[in-house]
C-alpha atoms as a printed R data frame, in Angstrom:
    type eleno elety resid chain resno       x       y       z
1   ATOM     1    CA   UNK     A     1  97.654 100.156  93.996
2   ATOM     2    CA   UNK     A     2 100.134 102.398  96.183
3   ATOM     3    CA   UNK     A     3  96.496 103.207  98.564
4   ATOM     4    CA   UNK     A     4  96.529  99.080  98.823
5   ATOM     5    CA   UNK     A     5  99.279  98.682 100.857
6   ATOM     6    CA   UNK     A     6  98.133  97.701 104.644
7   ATOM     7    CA   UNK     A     7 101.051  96.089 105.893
8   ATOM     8    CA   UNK     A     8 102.169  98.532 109.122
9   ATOM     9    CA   UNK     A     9  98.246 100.397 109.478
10  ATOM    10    CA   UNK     A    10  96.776 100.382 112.108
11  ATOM    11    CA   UNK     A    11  92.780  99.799 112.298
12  ATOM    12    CA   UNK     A    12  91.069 101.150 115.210
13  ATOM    13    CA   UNK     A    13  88.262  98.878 116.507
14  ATOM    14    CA   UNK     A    14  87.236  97.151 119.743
15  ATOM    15    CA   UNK     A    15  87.775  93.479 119.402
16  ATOM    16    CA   UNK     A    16  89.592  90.695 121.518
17  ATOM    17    CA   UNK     A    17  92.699  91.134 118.944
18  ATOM    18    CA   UNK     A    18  92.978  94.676 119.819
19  ATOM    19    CA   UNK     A    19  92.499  93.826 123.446
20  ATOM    20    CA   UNK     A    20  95.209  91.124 123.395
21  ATOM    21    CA   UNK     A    21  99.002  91.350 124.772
22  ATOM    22    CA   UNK     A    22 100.712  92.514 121.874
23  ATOM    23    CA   UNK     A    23 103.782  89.416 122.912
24  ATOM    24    CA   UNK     A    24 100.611  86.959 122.316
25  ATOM    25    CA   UNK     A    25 100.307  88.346 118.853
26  ATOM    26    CA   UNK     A    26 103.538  88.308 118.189
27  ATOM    27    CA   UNK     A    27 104.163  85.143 118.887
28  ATOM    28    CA   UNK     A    28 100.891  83.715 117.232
29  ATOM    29    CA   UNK     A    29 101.915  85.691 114.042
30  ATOM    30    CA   UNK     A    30 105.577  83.882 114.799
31  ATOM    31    CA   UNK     A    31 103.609  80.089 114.949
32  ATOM    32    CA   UNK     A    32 101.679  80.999 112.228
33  ATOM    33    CA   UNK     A    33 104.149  81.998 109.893
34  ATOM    34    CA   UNK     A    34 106.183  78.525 110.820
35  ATOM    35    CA   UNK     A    35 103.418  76.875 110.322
36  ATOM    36    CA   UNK     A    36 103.214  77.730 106.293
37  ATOM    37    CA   UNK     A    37 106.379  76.458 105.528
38  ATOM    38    CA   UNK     A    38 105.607  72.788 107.456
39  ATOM    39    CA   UNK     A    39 102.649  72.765 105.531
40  ATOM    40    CA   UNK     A    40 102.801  70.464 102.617
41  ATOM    41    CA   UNK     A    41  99.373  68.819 102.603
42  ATOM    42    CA   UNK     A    42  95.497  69.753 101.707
43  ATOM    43    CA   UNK     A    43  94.891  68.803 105.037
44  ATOM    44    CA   UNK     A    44  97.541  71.173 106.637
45  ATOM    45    CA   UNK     A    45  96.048  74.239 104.380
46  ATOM    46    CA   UNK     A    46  92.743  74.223 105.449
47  ATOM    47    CA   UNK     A    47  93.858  73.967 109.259
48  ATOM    48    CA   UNK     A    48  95.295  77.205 108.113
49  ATOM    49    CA   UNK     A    49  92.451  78.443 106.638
50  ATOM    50    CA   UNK     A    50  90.435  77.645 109.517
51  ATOM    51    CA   UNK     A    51  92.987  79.560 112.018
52  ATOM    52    CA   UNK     A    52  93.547  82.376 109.646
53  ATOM    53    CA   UNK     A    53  89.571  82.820 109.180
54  ATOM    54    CA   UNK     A    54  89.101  82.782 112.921
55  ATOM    55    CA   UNK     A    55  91.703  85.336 113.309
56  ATOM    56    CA   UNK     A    56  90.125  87.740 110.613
57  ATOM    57    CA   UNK     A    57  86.807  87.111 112.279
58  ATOM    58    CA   UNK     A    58  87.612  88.200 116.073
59  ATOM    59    CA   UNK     A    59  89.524  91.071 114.705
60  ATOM    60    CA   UNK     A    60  86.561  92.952 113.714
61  ATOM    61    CA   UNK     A    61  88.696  94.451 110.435
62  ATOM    62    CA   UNK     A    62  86.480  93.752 107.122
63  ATOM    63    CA   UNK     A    63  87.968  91.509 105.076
64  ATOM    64    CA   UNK     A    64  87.865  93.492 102.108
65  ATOM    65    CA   UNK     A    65  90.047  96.147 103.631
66  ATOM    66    CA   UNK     A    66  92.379  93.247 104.932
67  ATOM    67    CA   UNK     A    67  92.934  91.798 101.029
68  ATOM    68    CA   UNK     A    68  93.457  94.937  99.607
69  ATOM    69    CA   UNK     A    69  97.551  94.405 100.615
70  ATOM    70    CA   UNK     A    70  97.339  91.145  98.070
71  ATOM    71    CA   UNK     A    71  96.920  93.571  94.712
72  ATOM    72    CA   UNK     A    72 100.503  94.559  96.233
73  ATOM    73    CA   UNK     A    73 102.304  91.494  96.045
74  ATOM    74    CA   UNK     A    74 100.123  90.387  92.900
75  ATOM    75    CA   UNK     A    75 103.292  90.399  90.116
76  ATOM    76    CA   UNK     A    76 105.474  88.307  92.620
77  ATOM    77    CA   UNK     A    77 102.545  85.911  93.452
78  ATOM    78    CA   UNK     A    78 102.511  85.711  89.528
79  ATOM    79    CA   UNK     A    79 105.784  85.062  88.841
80  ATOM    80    CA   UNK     A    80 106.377  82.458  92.264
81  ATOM    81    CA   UNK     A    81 103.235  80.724  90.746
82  ATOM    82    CA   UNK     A    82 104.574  80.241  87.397
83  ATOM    83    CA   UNK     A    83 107.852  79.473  88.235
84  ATOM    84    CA   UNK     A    84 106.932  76.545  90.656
85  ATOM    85    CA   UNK     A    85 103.793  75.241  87.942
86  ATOM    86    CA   UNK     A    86 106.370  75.028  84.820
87  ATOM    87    CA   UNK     A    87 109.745  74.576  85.619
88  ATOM    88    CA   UNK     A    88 109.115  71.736  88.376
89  ATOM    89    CA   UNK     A    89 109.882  68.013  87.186
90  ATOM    90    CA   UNK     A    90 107.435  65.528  87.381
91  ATOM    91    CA   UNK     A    91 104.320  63.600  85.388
92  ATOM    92    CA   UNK     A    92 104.163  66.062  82.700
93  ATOM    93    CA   UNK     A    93 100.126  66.413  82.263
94  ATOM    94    CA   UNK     A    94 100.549  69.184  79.404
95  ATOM    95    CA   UNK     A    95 102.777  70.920  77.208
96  ATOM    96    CA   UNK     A    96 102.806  74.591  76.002
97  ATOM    97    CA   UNK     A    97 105.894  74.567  73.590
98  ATOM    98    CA   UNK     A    98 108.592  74.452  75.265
99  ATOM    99    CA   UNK     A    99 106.945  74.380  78.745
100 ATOM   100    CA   UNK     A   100 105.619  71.777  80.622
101 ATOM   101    CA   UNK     A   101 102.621  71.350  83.461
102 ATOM   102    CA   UNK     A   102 103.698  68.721  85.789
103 ATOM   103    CA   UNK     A   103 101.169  67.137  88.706
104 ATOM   104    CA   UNK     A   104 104.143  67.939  91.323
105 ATOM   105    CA   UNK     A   105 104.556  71.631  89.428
106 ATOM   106    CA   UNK     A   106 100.801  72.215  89.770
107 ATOM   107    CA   UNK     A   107 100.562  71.476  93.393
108 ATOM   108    CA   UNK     A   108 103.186  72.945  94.376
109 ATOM   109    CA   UNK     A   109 102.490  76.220  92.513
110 ATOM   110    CA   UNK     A   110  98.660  76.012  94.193
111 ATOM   111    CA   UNK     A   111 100.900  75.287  97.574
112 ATOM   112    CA   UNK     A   112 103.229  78.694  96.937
113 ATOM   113    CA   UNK     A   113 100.122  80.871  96.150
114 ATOM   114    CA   UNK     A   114  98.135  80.541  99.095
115 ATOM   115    CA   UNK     A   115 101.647  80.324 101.402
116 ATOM   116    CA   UNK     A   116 102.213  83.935 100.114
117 ATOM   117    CA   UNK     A   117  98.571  84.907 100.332
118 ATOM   118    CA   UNK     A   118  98.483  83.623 103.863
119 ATOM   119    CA   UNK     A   119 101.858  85.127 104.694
120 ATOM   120    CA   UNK     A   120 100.101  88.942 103.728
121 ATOM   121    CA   UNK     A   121  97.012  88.395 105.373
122 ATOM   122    CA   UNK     A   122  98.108  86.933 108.478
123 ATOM   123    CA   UNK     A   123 101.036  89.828 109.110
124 ATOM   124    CA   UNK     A   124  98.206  91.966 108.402
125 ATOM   125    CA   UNK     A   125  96.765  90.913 110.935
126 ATOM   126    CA   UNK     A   126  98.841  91.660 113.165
127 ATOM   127    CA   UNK     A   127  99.858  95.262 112.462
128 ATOM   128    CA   UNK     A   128  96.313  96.048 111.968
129 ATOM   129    CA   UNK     A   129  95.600  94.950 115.552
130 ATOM   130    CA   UNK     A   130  98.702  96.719 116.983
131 ATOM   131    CA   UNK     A   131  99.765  99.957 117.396
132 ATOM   132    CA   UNK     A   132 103.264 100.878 117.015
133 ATOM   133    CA   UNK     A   133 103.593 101.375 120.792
134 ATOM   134    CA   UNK     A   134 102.592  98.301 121.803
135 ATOM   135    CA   UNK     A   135 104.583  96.878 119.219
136 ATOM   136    CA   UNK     A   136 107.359  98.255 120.385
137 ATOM   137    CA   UNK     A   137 107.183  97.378 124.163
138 ATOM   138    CA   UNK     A   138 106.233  93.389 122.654
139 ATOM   139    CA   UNK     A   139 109.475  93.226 120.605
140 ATOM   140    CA   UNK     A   140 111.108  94.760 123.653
141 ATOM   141    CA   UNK     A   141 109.530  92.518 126.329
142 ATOM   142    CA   UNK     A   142 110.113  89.255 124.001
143 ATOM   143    CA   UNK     A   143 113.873  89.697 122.925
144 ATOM   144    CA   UNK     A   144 114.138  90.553 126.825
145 ATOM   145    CA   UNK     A   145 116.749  87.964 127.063
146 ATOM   146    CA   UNK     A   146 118.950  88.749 124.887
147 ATOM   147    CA   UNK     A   147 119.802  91.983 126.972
148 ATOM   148    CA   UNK     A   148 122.289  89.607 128.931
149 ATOM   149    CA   UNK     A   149 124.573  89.102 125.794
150 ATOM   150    CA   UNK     A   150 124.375  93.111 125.666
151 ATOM   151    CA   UNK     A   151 122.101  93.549 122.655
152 ATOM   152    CA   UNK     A   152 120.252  96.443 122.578
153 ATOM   153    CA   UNK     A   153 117.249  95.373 122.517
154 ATOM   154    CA   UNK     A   154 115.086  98.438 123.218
155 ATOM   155    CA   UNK     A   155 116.906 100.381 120.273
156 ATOM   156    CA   UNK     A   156 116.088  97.252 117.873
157 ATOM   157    CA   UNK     A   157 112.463  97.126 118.579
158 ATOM   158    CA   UNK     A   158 112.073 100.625 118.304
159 ATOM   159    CA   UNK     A   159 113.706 100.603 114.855
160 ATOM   160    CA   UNK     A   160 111.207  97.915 114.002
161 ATOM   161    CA   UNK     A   161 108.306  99.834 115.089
162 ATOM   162    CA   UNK     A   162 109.537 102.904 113.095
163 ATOM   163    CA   UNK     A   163 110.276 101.423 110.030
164 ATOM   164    CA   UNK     A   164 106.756  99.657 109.692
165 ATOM   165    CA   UNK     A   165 105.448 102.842 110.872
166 ATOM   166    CA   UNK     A   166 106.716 104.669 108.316
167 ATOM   167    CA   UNK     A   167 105.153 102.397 105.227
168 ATOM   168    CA   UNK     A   168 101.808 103.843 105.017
169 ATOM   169    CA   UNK     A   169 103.595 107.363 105.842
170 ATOM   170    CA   UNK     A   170 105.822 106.561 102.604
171 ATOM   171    CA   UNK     A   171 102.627 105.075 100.605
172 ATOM   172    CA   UNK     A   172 100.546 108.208 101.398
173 ATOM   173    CA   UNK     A   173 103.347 110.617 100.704
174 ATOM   174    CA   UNK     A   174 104.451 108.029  97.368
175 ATOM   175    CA   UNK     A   175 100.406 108.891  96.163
176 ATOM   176    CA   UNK     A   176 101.041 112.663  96.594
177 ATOM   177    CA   UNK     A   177 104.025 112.993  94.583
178 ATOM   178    CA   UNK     A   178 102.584 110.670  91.647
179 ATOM   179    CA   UNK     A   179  99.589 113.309  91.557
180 ATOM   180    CA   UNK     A   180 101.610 116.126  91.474
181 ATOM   181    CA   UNK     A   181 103.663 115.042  88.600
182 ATOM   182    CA   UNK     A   182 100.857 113.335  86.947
183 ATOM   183    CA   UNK     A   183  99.041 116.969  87.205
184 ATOM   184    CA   UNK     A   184 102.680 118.339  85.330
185 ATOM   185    CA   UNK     A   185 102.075 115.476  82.087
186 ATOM   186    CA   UNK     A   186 104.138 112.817  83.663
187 ATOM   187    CA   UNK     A   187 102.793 109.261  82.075
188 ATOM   188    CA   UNK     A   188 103.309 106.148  84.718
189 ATOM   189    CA   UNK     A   189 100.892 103.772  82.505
190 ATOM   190    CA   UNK     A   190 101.877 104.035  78.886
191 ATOM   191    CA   UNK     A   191 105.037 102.467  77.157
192 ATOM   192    CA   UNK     A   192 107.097  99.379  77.886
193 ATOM   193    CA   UNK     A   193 108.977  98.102  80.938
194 ATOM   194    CA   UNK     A   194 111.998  99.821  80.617
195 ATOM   195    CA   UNK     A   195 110.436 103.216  79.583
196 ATOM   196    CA   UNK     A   196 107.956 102.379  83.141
197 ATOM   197    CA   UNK     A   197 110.890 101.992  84.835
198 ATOM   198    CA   UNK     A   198 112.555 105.150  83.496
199 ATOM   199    CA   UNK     A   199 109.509 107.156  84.215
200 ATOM   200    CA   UNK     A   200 109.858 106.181  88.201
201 ATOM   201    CA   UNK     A   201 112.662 108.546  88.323
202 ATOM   202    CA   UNK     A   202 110.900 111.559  88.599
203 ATOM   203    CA   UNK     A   203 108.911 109.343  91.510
204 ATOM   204    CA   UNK     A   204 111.812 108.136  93.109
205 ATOM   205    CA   UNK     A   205 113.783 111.100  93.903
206 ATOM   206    CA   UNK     A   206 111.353 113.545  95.546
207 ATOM   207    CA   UNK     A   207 110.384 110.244  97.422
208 ATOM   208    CA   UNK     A   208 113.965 109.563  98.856
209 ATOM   209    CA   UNK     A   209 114.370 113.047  99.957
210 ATOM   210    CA   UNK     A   210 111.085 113.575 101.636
211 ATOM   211    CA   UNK     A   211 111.764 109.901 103.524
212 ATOM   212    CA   UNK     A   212 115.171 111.350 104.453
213 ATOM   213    CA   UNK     A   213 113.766 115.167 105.744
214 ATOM   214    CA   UNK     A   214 110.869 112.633 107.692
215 ATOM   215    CA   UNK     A   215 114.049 110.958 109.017
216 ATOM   216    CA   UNK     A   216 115.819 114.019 110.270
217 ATOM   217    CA   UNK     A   217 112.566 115.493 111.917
218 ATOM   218    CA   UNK     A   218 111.902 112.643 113.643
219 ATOM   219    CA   UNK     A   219 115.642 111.973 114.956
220 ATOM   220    CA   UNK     A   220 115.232 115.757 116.224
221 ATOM   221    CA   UNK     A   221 111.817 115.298 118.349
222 ATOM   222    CA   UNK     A   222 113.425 112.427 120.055
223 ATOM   223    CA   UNK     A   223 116.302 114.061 120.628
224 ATOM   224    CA   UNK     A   224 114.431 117.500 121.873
225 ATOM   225    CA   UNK     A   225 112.617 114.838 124.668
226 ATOM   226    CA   UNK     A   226 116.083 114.158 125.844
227 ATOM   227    CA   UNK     A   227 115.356 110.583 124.152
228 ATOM   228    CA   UNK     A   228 118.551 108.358 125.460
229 ATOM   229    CA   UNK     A   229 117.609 104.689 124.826
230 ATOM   230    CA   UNK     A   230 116.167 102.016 126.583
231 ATOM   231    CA   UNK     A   231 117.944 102.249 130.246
232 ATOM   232    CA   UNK     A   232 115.950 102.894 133.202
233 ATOM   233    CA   UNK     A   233 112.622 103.614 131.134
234 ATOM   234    CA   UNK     A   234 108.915 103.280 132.058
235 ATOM   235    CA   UNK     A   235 105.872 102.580 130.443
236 ATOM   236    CA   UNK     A   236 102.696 104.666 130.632
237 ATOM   237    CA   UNK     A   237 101.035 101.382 129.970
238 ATOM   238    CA   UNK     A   238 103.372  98.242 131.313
239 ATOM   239    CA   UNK     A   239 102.169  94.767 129.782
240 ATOM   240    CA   UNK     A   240 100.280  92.533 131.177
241 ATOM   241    CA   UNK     A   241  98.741  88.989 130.638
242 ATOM   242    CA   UNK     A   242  94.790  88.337 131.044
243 ATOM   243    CA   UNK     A   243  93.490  85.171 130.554
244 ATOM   244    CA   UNK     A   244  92.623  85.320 126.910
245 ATOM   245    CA   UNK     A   245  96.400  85.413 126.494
246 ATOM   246    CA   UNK     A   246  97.019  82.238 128.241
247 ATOM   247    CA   UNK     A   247  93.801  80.487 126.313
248 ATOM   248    CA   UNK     A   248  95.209  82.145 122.900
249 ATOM   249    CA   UNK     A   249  98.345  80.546 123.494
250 ATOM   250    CA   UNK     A   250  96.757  76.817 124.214
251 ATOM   251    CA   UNK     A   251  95.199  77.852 120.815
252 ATOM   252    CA   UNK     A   252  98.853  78.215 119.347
253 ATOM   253    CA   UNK     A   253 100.100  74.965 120.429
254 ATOM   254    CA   UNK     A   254  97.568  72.705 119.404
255 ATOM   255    CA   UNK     A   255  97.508  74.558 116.155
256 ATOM   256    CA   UNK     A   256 101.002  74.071 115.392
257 ATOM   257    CA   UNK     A   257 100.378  70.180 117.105
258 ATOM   258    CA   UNK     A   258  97.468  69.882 114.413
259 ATOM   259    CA   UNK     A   259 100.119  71.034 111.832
260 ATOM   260    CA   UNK     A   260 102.828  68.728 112.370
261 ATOM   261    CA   UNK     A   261 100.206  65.980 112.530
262 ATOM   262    CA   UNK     A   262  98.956  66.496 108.980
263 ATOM   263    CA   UNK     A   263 102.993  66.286 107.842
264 ATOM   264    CA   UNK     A   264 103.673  63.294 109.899
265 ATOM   265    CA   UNK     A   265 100.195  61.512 108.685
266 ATOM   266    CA   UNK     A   266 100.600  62.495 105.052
C-alpha cells in the first residue's frame, strides 16, 4: 500500500496536460475541486465524470497507475461512507440492530464516496502532469498579488512544492525501512489495532529522523547556491500562455456553469 501513494509523482509523458501552463492546471484542479462540493445531484456527478474522464484521457497517464492512490485513502473512504449511510435521518428503508439505512443516508453516503474518489484522482492529476518546478513558478505567478500586502509569496510556493515533493521521497524511503525491519522479525500484519499501532514505532522513528537529515541536506544545497528568496529572481523557463490555455479555461467556465445549473435545476 505505501508503493500506492501517487499524490506529488510526477509521470513523464508527452500529452497536452504536460504541455499546459501549469497556472491553467492549477486553477482547473481549483474549479474542479469547487465543483464537488456544489454537487448534490446525479446529474452534477456525471458532468464530473465526464470532465474528470476527459482529463485522465488527454493526460496520457494509465488509469490503473492513476487509481492506485485510492487503496490509500480506502479506510477513510470506509469509514466517511458508513458514517453518512447509517447515522443520517431520514425514510429508514432497513434496520441492522441498532442501525438504520435511510434513502437520504444512502445517497448521501454514494454522494461522499465518489466526492473523495474524485477529490484523489483529480489532484492526481495534477501533480502527475506537473513537475515541482513548474509548480512552483504557478503557485508563485498565481498568488502574485498578494506580494502587495507583503506576503512572501515565492517562499510559500516553494514550501508547497517541497513538501509534495517530498511524499513519494518519504513513501520510498517509508518501504525501505519496513523491509529492513521486516528482514530483523518485525511483524506489521499480525495482532490487533493497538498492538499494529505499537508495532509502527520501530517504523516511525527511523522515518522521522531520516525526513529530518533529508531536511537539513536540502536546507544546506540551497544555502551553498547562495539561495536568498524570491527577490530579483529569473526563470530558466518564464511562463507563458498558448492558446490551449485560453480554450482550457472556456472549458473551466462552462464546466463550473454546467455545475451550478444541475443545483439550480434540481
Amino acid at each position: 500500500m505505501i508503493r500506492d501513494i501517487t499524490l506529488g509523482q510526477y509521470y513523464p509523458v508527452d500529452s497536452v496536460l504536460h504541455r499546459m501552463d501549469p497556472r491553467t492546471k492549477l486553477f482547473g484542479t481549483m474549479v474542479f475541486i469547487i465543483s464537488l462540493f456544489l454537487a448534490d445531484s446525479v446529474g452534477a456527478y456525471v458532468i464530473a465524470t465526464v470532465f474528470l474522464a476527459a482529463a485522465i484521457q488527454m493526460s496520457k497517464v494509465p488509469f490503473k497507475f492513476m487509481v492506485r492512490g485510492l487503496k490509500a485513502i480506502m479506510f477513510l473512504l470506509l469509514i466517511s461512507v458508513s458514517f453518512n449511510l447509517f447515522l443520517t435521518d431520514g425514510q429508514v428503508l432497513a434496520r441492522l440492530g441498532f442501525l438504520k439505512i435511510t434513502r437520504e443516508g444512502l445517497r448521501m453516503s454514494c454522494f461522499m464516496g465518489v466526492r473523495l474518489v474524485y477529490l484523489v484522482v483529480g489532484s492526481s492529476v495534477m501533480t502527475l502532469t506537473t513537475t515541482p518546478n513548474q509548480l512552483t513558478d504557478g503557485l508563485e505567478k498565481s498568488l502574485g498579488f498578494l506580494k502587495a500586502v507583503k506576503v512572501p509569496v515565492h517562499e510559500i510556493s516553494m514550501m508547497m512544492s517541497i513538501a509534495l515533493r517530498f511524499i513519494p521521497i518519504l513513501v520510498e524511503e517509508t518501504d525501505k525501512i519496513m523491509k529492513a525491519q521486516m528482514a530483523r522479525g518485525a511483524d506489521f500484519e499480525s495482532g490487533n489495532l493497538i498492538q499494529k499501532a505499537k508495532s509502527m514505532v520501530p517504523l516511525l522513528v527511523p522515518l522521522f529522523i531520516s525526513a529530518f537529515r533529508r531536511a537539513t541536506d536540502l536546507a544546506m544545497a540551497m544555502e551553498a547556491r547562495c539561495y536568498r528568496g524570491g527577490e530579483g529572481r529569473t526563470r530558466m523557463k518564464p511562463l507563458h500562455y498558448a492558446g490551449r490555455d485560453y480554450r482550457a479555461y472556456g472549458i473551466y467556465g462552462l464546466y463550473m456553469a454546467a455545475i451550478i445549473g444541475t443545483r439550480i435545476i434540481f
